[in-house]
C-alpha positions as CSV (number, residue, x, y, z in Angstrom):
1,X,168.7,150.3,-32.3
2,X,168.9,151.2,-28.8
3,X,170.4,154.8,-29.2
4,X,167.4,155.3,-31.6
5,X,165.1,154.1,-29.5
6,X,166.3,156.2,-26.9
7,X,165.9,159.3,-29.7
8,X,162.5,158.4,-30.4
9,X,161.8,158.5,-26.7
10,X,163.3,162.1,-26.3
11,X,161.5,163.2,-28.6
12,X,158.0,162.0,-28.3
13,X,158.7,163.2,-24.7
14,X,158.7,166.8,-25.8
15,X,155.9,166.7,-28.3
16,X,153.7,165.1,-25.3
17,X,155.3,168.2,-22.8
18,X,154.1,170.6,-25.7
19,X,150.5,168.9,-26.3
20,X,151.5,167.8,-29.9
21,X,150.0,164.1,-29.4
22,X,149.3,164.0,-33.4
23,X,152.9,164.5,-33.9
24,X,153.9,161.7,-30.9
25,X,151.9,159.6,-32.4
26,X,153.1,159.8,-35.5
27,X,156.0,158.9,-34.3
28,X,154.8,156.4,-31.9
29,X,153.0,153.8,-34.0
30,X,155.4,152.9,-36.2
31,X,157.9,152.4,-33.9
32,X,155.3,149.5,-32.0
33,X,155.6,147.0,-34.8
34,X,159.5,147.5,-34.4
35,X,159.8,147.5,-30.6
36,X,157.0,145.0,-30.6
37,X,156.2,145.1,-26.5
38,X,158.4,147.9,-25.4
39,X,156.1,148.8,-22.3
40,X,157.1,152.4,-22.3
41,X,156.4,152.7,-25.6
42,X,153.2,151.4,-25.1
43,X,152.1,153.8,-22.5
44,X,153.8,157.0,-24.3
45,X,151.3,155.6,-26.9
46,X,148.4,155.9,-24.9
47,X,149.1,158.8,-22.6
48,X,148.6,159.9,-26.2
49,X,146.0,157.9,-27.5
50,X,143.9,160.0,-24.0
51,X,144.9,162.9,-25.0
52,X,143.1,163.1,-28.1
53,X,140.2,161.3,-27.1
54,X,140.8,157.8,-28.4
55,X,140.0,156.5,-25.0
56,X,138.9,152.9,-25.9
57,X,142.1,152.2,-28.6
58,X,144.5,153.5,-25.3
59,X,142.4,151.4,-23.2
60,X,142.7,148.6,-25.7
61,X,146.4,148.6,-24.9
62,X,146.4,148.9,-21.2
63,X,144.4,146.4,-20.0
64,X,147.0,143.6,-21.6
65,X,149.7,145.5,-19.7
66,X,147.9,145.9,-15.9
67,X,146.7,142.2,-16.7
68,X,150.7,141.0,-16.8
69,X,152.9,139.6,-13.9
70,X,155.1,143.4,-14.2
71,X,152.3,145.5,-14.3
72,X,153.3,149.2,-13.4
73,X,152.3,152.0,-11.9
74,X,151.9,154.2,-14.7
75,X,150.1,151.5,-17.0
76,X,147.6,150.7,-14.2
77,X,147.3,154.9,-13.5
78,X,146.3,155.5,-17.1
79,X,143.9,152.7,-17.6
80,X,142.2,154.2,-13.8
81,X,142.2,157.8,-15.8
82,X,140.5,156.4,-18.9
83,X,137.8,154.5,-16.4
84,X,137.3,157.9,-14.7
85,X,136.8,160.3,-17.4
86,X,134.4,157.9,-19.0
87,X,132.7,158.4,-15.4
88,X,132.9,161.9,-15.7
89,X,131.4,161.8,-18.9
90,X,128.4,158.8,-18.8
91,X,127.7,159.2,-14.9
92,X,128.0,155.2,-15.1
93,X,128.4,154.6,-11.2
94,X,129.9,151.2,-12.4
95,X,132.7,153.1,-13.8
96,X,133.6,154.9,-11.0
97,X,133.8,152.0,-9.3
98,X,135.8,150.4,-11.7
99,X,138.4,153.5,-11.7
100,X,138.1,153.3,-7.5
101,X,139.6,149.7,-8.0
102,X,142.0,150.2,-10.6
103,X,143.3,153.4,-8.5
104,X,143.1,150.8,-5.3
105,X,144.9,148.1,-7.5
106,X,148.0,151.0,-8.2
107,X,148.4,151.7,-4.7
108,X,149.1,148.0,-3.4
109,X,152.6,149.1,-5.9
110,X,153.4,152.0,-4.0
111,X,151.7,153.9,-1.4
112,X,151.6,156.8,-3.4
113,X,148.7,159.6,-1.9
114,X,147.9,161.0,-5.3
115,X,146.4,157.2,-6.2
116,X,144.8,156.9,-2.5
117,X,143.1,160.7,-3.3
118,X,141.7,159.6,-6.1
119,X,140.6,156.2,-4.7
120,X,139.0,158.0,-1.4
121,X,136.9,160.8,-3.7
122,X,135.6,157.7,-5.7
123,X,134.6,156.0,-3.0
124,X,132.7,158.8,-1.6
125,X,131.5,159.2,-5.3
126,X,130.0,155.2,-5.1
127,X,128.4,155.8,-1.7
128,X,131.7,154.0,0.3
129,X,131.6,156.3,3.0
130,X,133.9,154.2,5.5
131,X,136.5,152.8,3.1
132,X,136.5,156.9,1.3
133,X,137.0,157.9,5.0
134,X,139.9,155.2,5.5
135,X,141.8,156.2,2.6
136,X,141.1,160.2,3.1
137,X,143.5,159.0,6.7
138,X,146.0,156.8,4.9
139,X,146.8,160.0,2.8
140,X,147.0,162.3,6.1
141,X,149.2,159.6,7.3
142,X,151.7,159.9,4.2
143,X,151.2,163.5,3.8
144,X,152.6,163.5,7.4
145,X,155.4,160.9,7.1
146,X,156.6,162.8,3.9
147,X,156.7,166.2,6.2
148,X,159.2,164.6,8.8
């Protein structure tokens, strides 16, 4: 079971590198009912899901994940992604701000800059000035530890 679970992993891996989310997919539900939980499963599932535009079924699965005691960093990036391109696409400032908190939420994992860009653009997006500002420095500040 393992080694095919670790099959099934290689390969949906290369069909997501080569845009073939249909074909991950296809793979990819089944093998939920039998590796009922498997968190990486779950979000090869709906890094696809994104892809082809079934944003609310991917966030469907998320939100249980973020919501758990070992949330991780790529669950809580995705859900942010699915809360910003529904920004981009509605102009809804509440989602912005949503995606802003979600991004916000990642970063208290890791430190990571790419989560803190995203969180300082949205804040400037909402009208945050300061706190966009603030971040916009905490990235200089890891940009700069990362350089030495």
């Amino acid at each position: 079971m393992k080694r095919y679970r670790a099959v099934l992993i290689l390969k949906v891996n290369r069909q997501l590198d080569q845009g073939q989310y249909f074909l991950a997919l296809d793979l990819l539900l089944p093998a939920l009912k039998e590796f009922k939980g498997d968190i990486e499963l779950l979000q090869m599932t709906a890094r696809a899901l994104i892809r082809v535009g079934a944003d609310a079924r991917a966030e469907a699965l998320l939100k249980p994940l973020v919501a758990s005691e070992n949330k991780s960093d790529e669950s809580i990036g995705l859900l942010a992604r699915i809360y910003k391109d529904r920004w981009i696409k509605t102009s809804n400032i509440e989602d912005a701000r949503l995606s802003r908190d979600t991004y916000l939420q990642e970063n208290d994992n890791n430190n990571g800059y790419y989560t803190l860009i995203n969180a300082a653009t949205l804040s400037w997006v909402i009208n945050e000035k300061q706190l966009a500002k603030q971040l916009a420095n905490k990235v200089l500040e890891l940009c700069k530890k990362q350089l030495q």
